[in-house]
C-alpha positions, 0 to 999 in steps of 0.5 A: 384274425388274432394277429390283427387283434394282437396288432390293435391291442398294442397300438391302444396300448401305445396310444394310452401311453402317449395319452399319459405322457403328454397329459399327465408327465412324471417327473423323476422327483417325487411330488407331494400335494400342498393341503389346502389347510396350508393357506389357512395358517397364520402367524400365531406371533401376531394380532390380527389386522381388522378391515372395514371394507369399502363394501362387501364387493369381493375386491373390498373384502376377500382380495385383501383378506386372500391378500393376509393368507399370502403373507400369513396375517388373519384379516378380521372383517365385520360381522356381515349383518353390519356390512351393506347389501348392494344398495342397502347401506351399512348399519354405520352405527354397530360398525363403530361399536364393533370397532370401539371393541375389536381395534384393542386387539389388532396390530393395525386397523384398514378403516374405509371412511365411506362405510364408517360415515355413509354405510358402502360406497354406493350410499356414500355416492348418494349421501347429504354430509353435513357438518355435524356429520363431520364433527361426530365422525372426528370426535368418533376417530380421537375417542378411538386412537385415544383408547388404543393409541398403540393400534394404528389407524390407517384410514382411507376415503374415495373422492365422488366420481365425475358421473351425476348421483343417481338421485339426479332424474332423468337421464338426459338430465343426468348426461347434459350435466356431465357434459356442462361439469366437464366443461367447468373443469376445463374452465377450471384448468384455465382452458377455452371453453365454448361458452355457447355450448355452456349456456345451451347445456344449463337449459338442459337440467333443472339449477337444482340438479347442478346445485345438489352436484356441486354441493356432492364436492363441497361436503366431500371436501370438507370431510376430506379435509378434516381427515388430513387434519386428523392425519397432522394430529397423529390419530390417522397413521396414514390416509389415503384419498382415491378418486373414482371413476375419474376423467380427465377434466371435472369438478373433481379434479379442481376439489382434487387440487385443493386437497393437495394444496392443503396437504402441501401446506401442512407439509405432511408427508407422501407416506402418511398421505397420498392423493390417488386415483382408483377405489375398490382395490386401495384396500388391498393396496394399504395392506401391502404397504404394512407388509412393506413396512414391516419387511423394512423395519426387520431389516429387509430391503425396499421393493424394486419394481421394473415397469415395463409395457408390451408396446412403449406406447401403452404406457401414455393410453387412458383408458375409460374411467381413468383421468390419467395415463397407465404410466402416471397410474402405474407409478403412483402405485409403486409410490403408494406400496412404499416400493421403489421404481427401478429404472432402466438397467438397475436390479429389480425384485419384480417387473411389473408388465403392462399390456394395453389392449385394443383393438382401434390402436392396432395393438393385437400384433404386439401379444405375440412378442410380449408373450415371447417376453413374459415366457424369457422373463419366467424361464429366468426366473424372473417375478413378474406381474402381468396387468392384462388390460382391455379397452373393450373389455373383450378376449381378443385383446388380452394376452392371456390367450396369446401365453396360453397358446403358445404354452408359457407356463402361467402360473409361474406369475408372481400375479395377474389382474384385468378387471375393470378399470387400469387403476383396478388392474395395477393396483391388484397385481401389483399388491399381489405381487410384492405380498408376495415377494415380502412374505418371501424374504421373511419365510424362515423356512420351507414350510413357510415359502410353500405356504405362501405359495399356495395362497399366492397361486390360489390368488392367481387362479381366481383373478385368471378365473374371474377377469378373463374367463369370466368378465371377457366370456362367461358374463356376455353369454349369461346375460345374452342367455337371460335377456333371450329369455325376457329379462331386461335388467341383468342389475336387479335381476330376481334373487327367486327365479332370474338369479338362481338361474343366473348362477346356474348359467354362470356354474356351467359356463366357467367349469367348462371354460375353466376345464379347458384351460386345465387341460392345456400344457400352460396350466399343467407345466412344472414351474420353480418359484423361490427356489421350490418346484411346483405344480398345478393339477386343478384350479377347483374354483366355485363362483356364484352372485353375491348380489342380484347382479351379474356385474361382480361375482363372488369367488373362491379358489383353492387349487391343487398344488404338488410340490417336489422336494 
């Protein structure tokens, strides 16, 4: 009997042993934990940047203020009881005083035109302009670049999407007057149009409801174009001009043209102006090119960026809110950071890697082979920023799964993004990236690499978090939960009952999925960045519902990070 106990007890032994190599590996070198004070420290040489964000969705204020931890700048945002509140607009009023106040004080100031004007996108997407809304808005921005002509103002504007205003009823109204724009926006771009099919769709909505979405262009293009007049003048730095939501034909896409034509005629250049196509994630994107600015005018070389997609396909798809394919969106990106694009066989600095899942185009045979690639491209120490796209928004598409599974070390990306709409994604993980990249070629030291490490993989491990965990799982099984139980509108749910169990939902569903991740050889793998051996031991994400919605959620990550010397 004590032979067979002492025959059991050495194969716990052995078995815990066994449990302990592959769960937890030892290195020979010594590991040290990364505080999370390190992400907070700033550059002390320098003033703050202050943004006034499109609107105080996460992507508008905390990508771009995670986005400074990563190059070491403090992005000073306003006081959040000036900010807007899902639909209740911005007091657009105190945000300008508290600009007047602050921009004295900034190396450079992010100025979102829709939350200085209107008070957030979704009241700017609502919003009458009149002229006198205009004038004041310009004489507003003279009297601020004439009190601080050395603070630059980088100022940026989103064009209306081609989807109706809400304040159009009726929403069979509402589609038969998309349905007739995008007819006028073939007809504008000179194509064959059904005139039958016009006529029939004009009996469908009320002449003041295309009368109202009409004007929506007109006044936007009067603001647009005084914010390219203020641009020639000098009080903007730099303007940007994104387009939201787009299609392929629509009205907004004729206005579009128009602009571009006066920007041509004031010959004014692309890198004081671009014309875009996205909106959440320009901030971020503006952000970025200061930081390329800035590694240019200390000597650094430009940026180079491979593009590259996992199937040579992907790059002419168009996927849904887009009016133009991922390369086209793609290479506007690179343009609009002040990168250049590497073209084939030349070196780069980092590859941007798109892949572009869906599952009607046959494209789940390709994870495999690009997860081969992203894991080669790592093993040699290649940046690399993976856009990780899905057409119907499902896991099954995206290959994060596929690099999971087959145990490619994940958090060795230089960054990661698949939320919402291609030009979302690229613009996030391409920013993230070349942050990155800049704040290492201007790190003096080891201290300073290993602090931009840290708020790079804490960048990492939320947009991993939030857009596949999250936007490709948690959200359908919290919605399916709460509509189970009767609750029909998971946009407008109650802050008193429905959200606090909504959170509850969403607290349990992605620790647990989180968790499961952390468990697996992708996350715990060793991985070398610039030189420093690193790895990750816990993502330690929280997340819950700014607003009463499950669309968005707020989310703050910072990880666990060891260090070997």
């Amino acid at each position: 009997m004590r032979k067979d106990f002492g025959i059991v007890a050495v194969f716990l032994m052995l078995s815990l042993l066994l449990f302990h190599i592959v769960f937890h590996p030892t290195d020979a070198d010594e590991w040290r934990t990364l505080s999370t004070a390190t992400e907070m420290e700033h550059d002390a040489r320098k003033h703050p940047i202050l943004l006034v964000p499109l609107d105080s969705r996460p992507p508008c204020r905390e990508f771009v203020v995670n986005g400074g931890k990563i190059i070491g700048r403090e992005i000073i945002t306003p006081p959040t009881e000036y900010m807007d509140y899902y639909s209740k607009p911005g007091d657009t009023k105190a945000l300008r005083h508290w600009l007047a106040e602050q921009a004295g004080g900034a190396d450079a100031v992010i100025l979102s035109i829709d939350q200085l004007l209107s008070g957030g996108l979704l009241a700017a997407r609502e919003a009458h302009i009149s002229h006198a809304d205009i004038n004041e808005l310009a004489a507003y921005l003279r009297t601020l670049h004439a009190a601080h002509p050395s603070t630059p103002l980088h100022a940026f504007y989103i064009l209306p999407r081609a989807i109706p205003q809400d304040g159009i009823e009726g929403w069979r109204e509402r589609r038969a007057l998309l349905a007739y724009a995008r007819l006028l926006g073939r007809a504008g771009e000179g194509l064959p149009v059904d005139e039958d099919e016009m006529e029939r769709l004009r009996g469908e909505f009320p002449p003041d409801d295309l009368e109202k979405y009409l004007a929506h262009f007109d006044e936007s293009t009067a603001l647009a174009s005084m914010l390219i007049e203020l641009t020639e003048e000098g009080v903007l730095t730099r303007l940007i001009l994104g387009q939201d939501d787009g299609e392929e034909y629509s009205v907004g896409n004729l206005k579009k043209k128009e602009l571009a034509a006066l920007l041509a005629q004031k010959n004014i250049a692309q890198e004081r102006a671009m014309i875009v196509h996205g909106a959440d994630e320009i901030a971020l994107s503006m952000l970025t090119r200061l930081s390329v600015d800035e590694l240019r005018t200390h000597g650094g070389a430009v940026p180079r960026i491979a593009l590259r997609y996992a199937r040579a396909d992907m790059a002419d798809m168009i996927f849904p809110f887009m009016a133009v394919s991922n390369d086209v969106t793609a290479r506007e990106k690179i343009a609009m950071l002040g990168t250049a694009l590497a073209e084939n066989g030349t070196s780069s600095d980092l590859t941007l890697l798109i892949s572009a899942g869906d599952s009607g185009a046959d494209t789940l045979g390709t994870r495999a082979p690009a997860a081969a690639a992203v894991k080669d491209m790592l093993a040699a120490r290649t940046p690399v920023a993976l856009v990780d796209l899905s057409r119907h928004f499902h896991a099954e598409e995206t290959l994060l799964p596929i690099l999971v599974g087959k145990n490619v070390p994940v958090n060795a990306l230089a960054a990661y993004a698949g939320w919402n709409t291609a030009s979302n994604a690229i613009g996030t993980a391409l920013a993230q990236a070349v942050l990155y990249h800049c704040a290492m070629q201007r790190a003096e030291n080891t201290e300073e690499r290993a602090r931009a490490a840290y708020a790079n993989l804490a960048f990492l491990t939320g947009r991993i978090a939030e857009d596949e965990f999250y936007l490709k799982e948690t959200i359908d099984r919290v919605n399916d939960a709460l509509r189970n139980a009767g609750y029909r509108n998971t946009a407008d749910l109650d802050l008193t009952r429905s959200w606090r169990w909504a959170n509850d939902l969403l607290a349990n569903d992605l620790n647990r999925r989180i968790r499961s991740y952390e468990s697996t050889a992708a996350f715990r793998a060793p991985f070398v960045q610039n030189n420093i051996r690193l790895r990750a031991v816990r993502s330690n994400i929280t997340a819950y519902y700014p607003w009463p919605r499950t669309f968005e959620i707020r989310m703050e990550s910072h990880p666990n990070l060891e260090i070997s010397p």
